[in-house]
Structure formats: structure tokens, C-alpha cells
Wavefront OBJ file of the C-alpha trace (Angstrom):
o trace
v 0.000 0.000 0.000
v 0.967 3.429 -0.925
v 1.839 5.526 2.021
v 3.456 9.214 2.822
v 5.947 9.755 4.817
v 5.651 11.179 7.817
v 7.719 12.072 11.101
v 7.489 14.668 14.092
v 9.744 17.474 14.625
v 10.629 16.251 17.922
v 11.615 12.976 16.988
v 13.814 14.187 14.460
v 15.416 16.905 16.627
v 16.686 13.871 18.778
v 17.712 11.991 15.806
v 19.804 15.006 15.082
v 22.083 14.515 17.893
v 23.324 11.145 17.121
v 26.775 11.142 14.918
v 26.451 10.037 11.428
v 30.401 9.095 10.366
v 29.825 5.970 8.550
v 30.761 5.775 4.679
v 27.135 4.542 3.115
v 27.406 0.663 1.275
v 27.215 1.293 -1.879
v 27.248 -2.818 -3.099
v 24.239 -4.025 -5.476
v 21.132 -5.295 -4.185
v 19.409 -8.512 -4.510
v 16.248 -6.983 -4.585
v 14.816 -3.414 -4.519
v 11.541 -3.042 -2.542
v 11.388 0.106 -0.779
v 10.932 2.892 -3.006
v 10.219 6.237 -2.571
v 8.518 8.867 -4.747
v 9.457 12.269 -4.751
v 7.551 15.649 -5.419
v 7.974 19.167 -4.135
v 11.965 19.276 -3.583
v 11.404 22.532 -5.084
v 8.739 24.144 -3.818
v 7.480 25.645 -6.825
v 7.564 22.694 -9.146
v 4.004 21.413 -9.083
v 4.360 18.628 -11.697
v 5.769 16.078 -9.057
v 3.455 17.231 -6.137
v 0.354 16.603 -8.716
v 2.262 12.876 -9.455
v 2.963 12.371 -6.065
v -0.776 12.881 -5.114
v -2.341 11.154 -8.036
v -0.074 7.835 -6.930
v -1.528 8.080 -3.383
v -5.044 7.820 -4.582
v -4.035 4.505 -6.921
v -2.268 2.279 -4.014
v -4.766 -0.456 -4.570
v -4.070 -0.902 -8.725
v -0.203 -0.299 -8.046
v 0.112 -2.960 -5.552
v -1.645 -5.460 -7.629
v 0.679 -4.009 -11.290
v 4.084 -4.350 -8.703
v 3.319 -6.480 -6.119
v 7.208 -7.031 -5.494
v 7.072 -3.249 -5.174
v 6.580 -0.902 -1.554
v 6.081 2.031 -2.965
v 5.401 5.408 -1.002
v 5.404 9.199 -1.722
v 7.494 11.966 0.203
v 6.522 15.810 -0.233
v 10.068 17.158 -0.277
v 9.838 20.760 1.133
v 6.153 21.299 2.207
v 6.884 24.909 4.002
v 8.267 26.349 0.313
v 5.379 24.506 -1.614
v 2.949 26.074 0.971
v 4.832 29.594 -0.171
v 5.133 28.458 -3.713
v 8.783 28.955 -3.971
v 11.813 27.166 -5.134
v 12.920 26.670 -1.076
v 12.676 28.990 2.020
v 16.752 29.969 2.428
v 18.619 27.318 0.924
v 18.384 24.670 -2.251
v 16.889 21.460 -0.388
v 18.146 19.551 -3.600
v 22.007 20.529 -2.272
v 21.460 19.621 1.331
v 22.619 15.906 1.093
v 26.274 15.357 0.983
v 28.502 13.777 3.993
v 29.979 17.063 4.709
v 26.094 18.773 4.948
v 24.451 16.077 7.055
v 27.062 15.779 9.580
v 28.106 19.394 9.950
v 27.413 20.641 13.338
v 24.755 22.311 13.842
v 22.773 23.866 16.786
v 18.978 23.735 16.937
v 18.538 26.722 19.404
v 20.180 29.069 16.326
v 16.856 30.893 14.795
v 19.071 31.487 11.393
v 19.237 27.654 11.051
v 18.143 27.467 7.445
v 14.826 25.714 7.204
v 16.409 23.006 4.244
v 18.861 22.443 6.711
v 16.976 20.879 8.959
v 14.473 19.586 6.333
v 17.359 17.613 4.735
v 18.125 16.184 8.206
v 14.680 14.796 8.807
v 14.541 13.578 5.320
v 18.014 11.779 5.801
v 16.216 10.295 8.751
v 13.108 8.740 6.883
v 15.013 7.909 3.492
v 18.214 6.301 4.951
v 20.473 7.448 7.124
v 22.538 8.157 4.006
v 25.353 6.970 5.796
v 24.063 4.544 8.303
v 26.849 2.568 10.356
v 24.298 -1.057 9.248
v 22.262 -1.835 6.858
v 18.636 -0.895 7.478
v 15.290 -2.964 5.968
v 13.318 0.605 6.409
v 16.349 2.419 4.470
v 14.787 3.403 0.944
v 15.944 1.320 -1.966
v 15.507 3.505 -4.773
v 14.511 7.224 -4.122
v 12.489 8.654 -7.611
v 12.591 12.074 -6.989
v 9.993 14.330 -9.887
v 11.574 17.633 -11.099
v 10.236 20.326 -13.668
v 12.478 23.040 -15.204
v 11.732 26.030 -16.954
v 14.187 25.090 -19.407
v 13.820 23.406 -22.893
v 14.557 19.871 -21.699
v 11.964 17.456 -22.929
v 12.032 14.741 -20.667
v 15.095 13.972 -19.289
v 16.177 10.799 -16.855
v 19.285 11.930 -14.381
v 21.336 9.512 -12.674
v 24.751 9.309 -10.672
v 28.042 7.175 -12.378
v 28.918 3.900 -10.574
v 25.369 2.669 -10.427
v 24.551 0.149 -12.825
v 21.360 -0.327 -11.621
v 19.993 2.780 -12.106
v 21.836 3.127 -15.342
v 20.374 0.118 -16.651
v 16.786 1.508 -15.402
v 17.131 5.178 -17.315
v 17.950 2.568 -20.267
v 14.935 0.790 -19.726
v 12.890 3.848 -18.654
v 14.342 5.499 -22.368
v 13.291 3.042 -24.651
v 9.814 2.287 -23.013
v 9.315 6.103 -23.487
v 10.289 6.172 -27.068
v 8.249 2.823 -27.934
v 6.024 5.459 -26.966
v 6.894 8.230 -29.598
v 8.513 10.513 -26.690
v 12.011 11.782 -27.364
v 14.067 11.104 -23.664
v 17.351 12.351 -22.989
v 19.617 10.162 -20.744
v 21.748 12.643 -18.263
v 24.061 10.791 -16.066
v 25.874 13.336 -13.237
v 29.925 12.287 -12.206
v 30.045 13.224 -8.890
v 33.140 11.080 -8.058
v 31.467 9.576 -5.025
v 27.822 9.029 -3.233
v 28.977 10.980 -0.286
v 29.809 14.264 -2.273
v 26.468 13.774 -4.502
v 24.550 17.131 -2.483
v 21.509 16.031 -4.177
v 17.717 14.322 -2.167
v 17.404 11.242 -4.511
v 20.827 10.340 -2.979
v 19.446 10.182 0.308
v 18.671 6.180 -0.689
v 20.812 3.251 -2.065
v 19.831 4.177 -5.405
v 18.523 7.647 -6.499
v 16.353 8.343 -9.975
v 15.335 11.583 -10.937
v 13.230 12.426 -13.545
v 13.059 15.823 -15.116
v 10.645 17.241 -17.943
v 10.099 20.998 -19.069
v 9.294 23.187 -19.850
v 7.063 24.303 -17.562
v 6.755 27.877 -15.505
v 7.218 27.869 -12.038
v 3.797 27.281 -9.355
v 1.993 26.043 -12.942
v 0.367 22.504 -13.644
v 1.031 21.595 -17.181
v -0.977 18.137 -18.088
v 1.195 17.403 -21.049
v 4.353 17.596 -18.544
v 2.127 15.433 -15.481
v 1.593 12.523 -18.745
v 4.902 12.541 -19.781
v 6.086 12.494 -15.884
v 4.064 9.665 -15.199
v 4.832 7.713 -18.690
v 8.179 7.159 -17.162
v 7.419 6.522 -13.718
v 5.282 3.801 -14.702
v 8.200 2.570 -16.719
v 10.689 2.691 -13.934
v 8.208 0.891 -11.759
v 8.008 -2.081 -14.531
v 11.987 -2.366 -14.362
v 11.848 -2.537 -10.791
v 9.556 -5.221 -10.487
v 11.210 -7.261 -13.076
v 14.731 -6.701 -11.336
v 12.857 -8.365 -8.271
v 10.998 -10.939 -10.279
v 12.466 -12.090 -13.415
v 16.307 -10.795 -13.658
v 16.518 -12.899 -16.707
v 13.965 -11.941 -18.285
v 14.782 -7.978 -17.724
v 18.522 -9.112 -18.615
v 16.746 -10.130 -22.144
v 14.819 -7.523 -22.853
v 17.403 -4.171 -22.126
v 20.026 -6.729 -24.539
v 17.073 -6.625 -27.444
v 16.516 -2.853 -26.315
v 20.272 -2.039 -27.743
v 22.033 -4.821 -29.539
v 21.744 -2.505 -32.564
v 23.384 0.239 -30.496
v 26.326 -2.857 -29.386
v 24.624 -2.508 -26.158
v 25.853 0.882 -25.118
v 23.580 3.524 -24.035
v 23.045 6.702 -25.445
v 23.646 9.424 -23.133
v 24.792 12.762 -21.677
v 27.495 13.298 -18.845
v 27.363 16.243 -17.015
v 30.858 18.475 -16.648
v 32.431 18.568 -13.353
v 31.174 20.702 -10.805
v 33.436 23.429 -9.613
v 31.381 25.795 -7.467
v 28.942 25.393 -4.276
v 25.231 24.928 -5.569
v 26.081 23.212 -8.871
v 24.904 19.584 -9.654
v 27.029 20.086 -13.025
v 29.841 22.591 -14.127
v 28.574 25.597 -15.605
v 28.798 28.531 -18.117
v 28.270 31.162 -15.110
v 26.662 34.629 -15.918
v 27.990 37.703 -13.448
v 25.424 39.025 -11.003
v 24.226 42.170 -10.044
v 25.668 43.950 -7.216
v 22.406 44.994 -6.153
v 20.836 41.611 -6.066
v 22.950 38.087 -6.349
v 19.882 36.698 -8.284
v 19.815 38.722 -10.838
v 22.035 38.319 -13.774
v 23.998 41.125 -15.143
v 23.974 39.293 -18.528
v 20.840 37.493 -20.017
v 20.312 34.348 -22.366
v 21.321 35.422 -26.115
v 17.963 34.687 -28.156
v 19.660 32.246 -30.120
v 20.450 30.051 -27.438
v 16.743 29.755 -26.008
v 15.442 26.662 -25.773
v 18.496 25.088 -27.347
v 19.198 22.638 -24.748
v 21.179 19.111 -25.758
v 22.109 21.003 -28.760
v 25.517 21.435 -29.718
v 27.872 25.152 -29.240
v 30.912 25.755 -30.562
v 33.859 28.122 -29.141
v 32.745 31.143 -30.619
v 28.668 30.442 -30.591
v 26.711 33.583 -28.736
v 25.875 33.345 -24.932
v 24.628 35.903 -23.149
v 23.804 39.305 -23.933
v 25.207 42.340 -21.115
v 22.864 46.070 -20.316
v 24.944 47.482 -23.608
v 23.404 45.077 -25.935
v 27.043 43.026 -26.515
v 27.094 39.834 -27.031
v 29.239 37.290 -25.737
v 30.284 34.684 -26.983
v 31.555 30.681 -26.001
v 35.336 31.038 -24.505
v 35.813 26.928 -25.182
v 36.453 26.970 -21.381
v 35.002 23.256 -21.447
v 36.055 22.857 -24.726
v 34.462 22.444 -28.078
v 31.625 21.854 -29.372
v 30.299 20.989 -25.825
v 26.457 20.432 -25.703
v 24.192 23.286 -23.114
v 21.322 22.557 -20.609
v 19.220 23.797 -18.215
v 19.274 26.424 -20.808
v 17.667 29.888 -18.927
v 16.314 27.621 -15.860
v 14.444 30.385 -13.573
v 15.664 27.970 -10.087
v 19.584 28.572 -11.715
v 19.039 32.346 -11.103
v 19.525 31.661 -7.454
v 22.945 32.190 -5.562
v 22.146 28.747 -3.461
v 21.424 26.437 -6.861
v 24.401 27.741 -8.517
v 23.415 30.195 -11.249
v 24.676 29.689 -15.029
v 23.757 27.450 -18.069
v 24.733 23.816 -17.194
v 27.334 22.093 -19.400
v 27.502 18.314 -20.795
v 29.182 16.016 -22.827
v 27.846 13.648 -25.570
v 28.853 10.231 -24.972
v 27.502 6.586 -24.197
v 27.707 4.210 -21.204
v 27.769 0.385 -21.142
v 24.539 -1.379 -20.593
v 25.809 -4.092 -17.999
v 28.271 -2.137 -16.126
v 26.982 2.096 -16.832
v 30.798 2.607 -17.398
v 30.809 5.863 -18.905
v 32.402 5.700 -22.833
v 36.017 8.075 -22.397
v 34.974 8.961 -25.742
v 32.466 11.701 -26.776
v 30.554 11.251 -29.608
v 29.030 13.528 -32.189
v 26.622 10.767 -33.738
v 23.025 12.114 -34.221
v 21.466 8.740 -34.085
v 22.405 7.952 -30.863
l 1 2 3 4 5 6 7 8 9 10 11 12 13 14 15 16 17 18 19 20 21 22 23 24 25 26 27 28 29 30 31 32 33 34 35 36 37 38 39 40 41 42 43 44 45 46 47 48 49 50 51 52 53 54 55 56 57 58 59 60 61 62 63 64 65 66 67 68 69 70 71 72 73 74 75 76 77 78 79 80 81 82 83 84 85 86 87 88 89 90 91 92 93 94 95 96 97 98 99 100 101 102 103 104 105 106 107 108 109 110 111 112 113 114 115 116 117 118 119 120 121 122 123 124 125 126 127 128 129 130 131 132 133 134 135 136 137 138 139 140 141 142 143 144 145 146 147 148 149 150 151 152 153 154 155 156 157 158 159 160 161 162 163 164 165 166 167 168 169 170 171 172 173 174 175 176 177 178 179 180 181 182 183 184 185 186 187 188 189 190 191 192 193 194 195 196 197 198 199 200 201 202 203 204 205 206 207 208 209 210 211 212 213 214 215 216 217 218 219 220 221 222 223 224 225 226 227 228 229 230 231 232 233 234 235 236 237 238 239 240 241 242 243 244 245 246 247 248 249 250 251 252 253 254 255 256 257 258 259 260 261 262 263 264 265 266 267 268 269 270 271 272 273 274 275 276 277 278 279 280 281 282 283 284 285 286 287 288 289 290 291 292 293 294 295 296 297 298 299 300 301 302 303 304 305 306 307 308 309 310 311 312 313 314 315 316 317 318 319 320 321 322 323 324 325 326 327 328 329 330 331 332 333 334 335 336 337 338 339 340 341 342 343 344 345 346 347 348 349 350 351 352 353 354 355 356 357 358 359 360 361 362 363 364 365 366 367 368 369 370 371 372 373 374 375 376 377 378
């Protein structure tokens, strides 16, 4: 049965006090039970809070679809969602490394940011993240639903060094096409799970699925079907991981023996700066106001995202009207997202036009290819 996640303050605020110092285990599991739906990390982003909702009031014909399958729903940051903003101080989607859940942190100190302690009671119903033991209430899988203003279609975003959840956004792509939608396959490099700041990390394995665009506080039901088309495909893969390896073996092999069984995908660029999930093409801020850019989105690179820039290509536009252009700083041609996202106007989230790679990963082992790759058809 379908259930939301709930725990008191005060619990938590006890919870808080005990150290967390363990590195989390990061080995394969047999099976993958507990899983955990995500909406509202952002406050504003009402796509997953709809999904979230509309999967509570179907727990009957999801347990009998998945019965291998224990799936509830988590509203992420309910006090921002109530205020219909991205968060309240802080980015609750950069709250979850080792060095943010174990920093020290007093309770009695009224500036405590309010995703600070959000991410702690979060940590405390999802994992611990980095529990000393193993834990049969720990989330398995963590799915956590994201819209972006930007051009991004939808888009399936997991971490390197999990072949499980590489092999799902494989299986979770090709269902979708089969369906006639375009997905993009986005997998972040965060060199380990305890640097990954991000909420789906919270569990052993974290999904997130991403779709614009779509304004901020707005329901879109094209962006809700498309949301829930690959949902219902990462639940499928789940339940066949549990029930019939073999058979789910079979069927991502006949998904891309034409591709040599490698995955189409994008990496994201290292991360250099506090906030970012990805590196970025920063824009300088106002001095006025560290949210608002002092150069704006050149016209021609508007909803261009996953499309290919060259050193050279125009950027951003400053208050004189001159452009500027692509430095090469991450080399060239380098592919763009996140393209003008509103939430990546914020200090907090890391503000800038994300950068990626074009490249491919293994099907069996979600090795990334060292190679990038130019090819269209993939």
C-alpha cells in the first residue's frame, strides 16, 4: 500500500544529535523493494506534487501491477510549496552530501536554514545516508519528480557507478520512445555518493526524472503525462529486477544490440562551485541583487538545450546590448542545458547554463564511454 511519509519534529530533533560518520554501502542489491517517490523538492515545481498525489489515490491498482514493489510518496519541502517557492533559504536539492548532514549544527540558532533541517529529517526517513548497518526501512531507490523552466523534454538523471539505475534510465528510455517521446539520458559524475549534495541520494539508489518546460507554481498536463509515462516505466523495471532478472537481462540486450549494447547518453561536466549539480557557463550578477544576472540568455540560445555550441557560438547578452560569446572553457563543441532555468538564477542552486558532454555508457556495467561522440542517431 501506498503511504506518505511522515515524522514529528521532535523525533527528528533527537535523531539530530546522534553522529552520522559511517561511509554509506554502496554494493548491489538482490532486490529493490522500498521505493520512494518524490515531489515538491522545489517548492514551486508542481508537476511532481500533482504525481505524487495522483499515486496516493491509486495504491490499490499499483500494488496489484508491482506487487514485489513498496512504494510510497514523500513531499520534499512542504513549508516552500505552501509559499510556492523554489525553497525557504537554501536549495533542499544541495542539502545531502557527507559534509552537509554531519556538519554541526545547533537547533537553538533561529538562522538555522529551514532546508537544513528539512534535509536532516529527510536523511532520517530515506536512509540514514550513511548509516553505520544496513537498514530494511532504508529506501531502496529514491524517484525524486523535477520540472524546469528550461527546454529539456524529458530527461532521466542519474549518478556514475550505479549500474542499476543506469540500466533503469535505459529501460525507462526506450519504453518512453516505444512510446513516440524523445528522452534524454543525463548521467551526473560526482566522483562519489557521499559528495552527490543532491535528495534522490538520500537512498541506495537515487532516480530523478526531469521534464520541461514548464513555468514555475503552474500545472502543465502534457508535462504530469509525460512524468508519469516514465514513472510507470521505472516501476516495470523494478519489479522485473525483483521478479524475473533474466527476463529484464533479455529484454534491455534486445533494447540495444543494434546500439552494441551501449547507451546513449549525456554526462554532465564537473562541478566546480557550491550549488552546482554540473559545471557551468556562469553569468555575473548584479551587485544589487545576487539573483539577478547582469547578462541574459542570447535569443539564439533559447530553448536550445542538448544542442551542440561551438567556441565562438553567442551566450549571453550584457545592459549594452554586446554579445558574448563561447570562450571553449570546457572545450568544443560541448552540448548546453538547463538552458535559462528560472531555479539557476539563485545564488544557493548555482546560477549559469549547465554544461555536458555527448557520450555513451555500457549497458551491464553504466561505465561511462572516455569517448564523446558527435553521432546524431544515438
Amino acid at each position: 500500500m501506498i503511504a506518505a511519509y511522515t515524522m514529528s519534529i521532535a523525533l527528528v530533533t533527537t535523531l539530530f544529535l546522534l553522529p552520522v560518520i559511517a561511509i554509506a554501502n554502496t554494493n548491489p542489491l538482490p532486490h529493490v523493494n522500498n521505493v520512494v517517490v518524490v515531489g515538491g523538492t522545489h517548492g514551486n515545481e508542481y508537476t511532481g506534487v500533482w504525481c505524487i498525489k495522483a499515486l496516493d489515490r491509486k495504491s490499490e491498482k499499483m500494488q496489484q501491477q508491482f506487487p514485489s514493489l513498496k512504494i510510497s510518496t514523500l513531499l520534499g519541502n512542504p513549508e516552500a510549496h505552501l509559499a510556492n517557492k523554489r525553497f525557504i533559504h537554501e536549495d533542499l536539492n544541495r542539502q545531502f552530501s557527507l559534509q552537509a548532514l554531519t556538519a554541526e549544527i545547533d537547533l537553538s540558532d533561529d538562522d538555522l536554514p529551514q532546508e537544513t533541517i528539512r534535509a536532516r529529517e529527510i536523511d532520517q526517513l530515506l536512509g540514514p545516508k550513511f548509516a553505520t548497518n544496513e537498514d530494511d526501512g532504508m529506501a531502496h531507490v529514491v524517484i525524486d519528480l523535477h520540472s524546469t523552466t528550461s527546454n529539456m523534454g524529458l530527461t532521466i538523471i542519474v549518478a556514475e557507478g550505479d549500474p542499476i539505475m543506469t540500466r533503469a534510465a535505459a529501460y525507462v528510455r526506450q519504453k518512453c520512445r516505444e512510446a513516440g517521446e524523445e528522452v534524454h539520458c543525463l548521467v551526473h559524475t560526482h566522483p562519489s555518493r557521499e559528495v552527490r549534495p543532491n535528495l534522490s541520494s538520500a537512498g541506495r539508489h537515487g532516480f530523478t526524472i526531469e521534464v520541461g518546460p514548464v513555468p514555475q507554481g503552474v500545472l502543465r498536463h502534457d508535462a504530469v503525462e509525460k512524468t508519469e509515462m516514465a514513472l510507470h516505466a521505472m516501476f516495470e523495471y523494478l519489479h522485473l529486477y525483483n521478479s524475473d532478472a533474466e527476463l529484464l537481462k533479455a529484454t534491455l540486450n534486445k533494447m540495444y544490440k543494434e546500439h552494441s549494447f551501449k547507451v546513449p547518453c549525456f554526462k554532465s561536466a564537473t562541478a566546480l562551485r557550491k550549488g552546482e549539480m554540473s559545471g557551468k557557463i556562469s553569468w555575473p550578477s548584479m551587485s544589487h541583487n545576487p539573483n539577478f544576472p547582469a547578462h541574459m540568455v542570447h535569443k539564439n540560445l533559447q530553448d536550445t538545450d542538448f544542442e551542440m555550441v561551438k567556441t565562438g557560438d553567442p551566450l549571453f547578452v550584457d545592459l549594452e546590448g554586446n554579445v558574448i560569446p563561447y570562450d571553449g572553457s570546457y572545450g568544443s563543441p560541448v552540448y548546453l542545458m538547463f538552458v535559462n532555468e528560472a531555479g539557476y538564477y539563485y545564488e544557493s542552486s548555482g546560477t549559469g547554463v549547465s554544461v555536458a558532454i555527448k557520450t555513451e555508457y555500457d549497458l551491464e556495467t553504466g561505465s561511462l564511454n572516455s569517448k564523446e561522440t558527435h553521432n546524431e542517431e544515438l
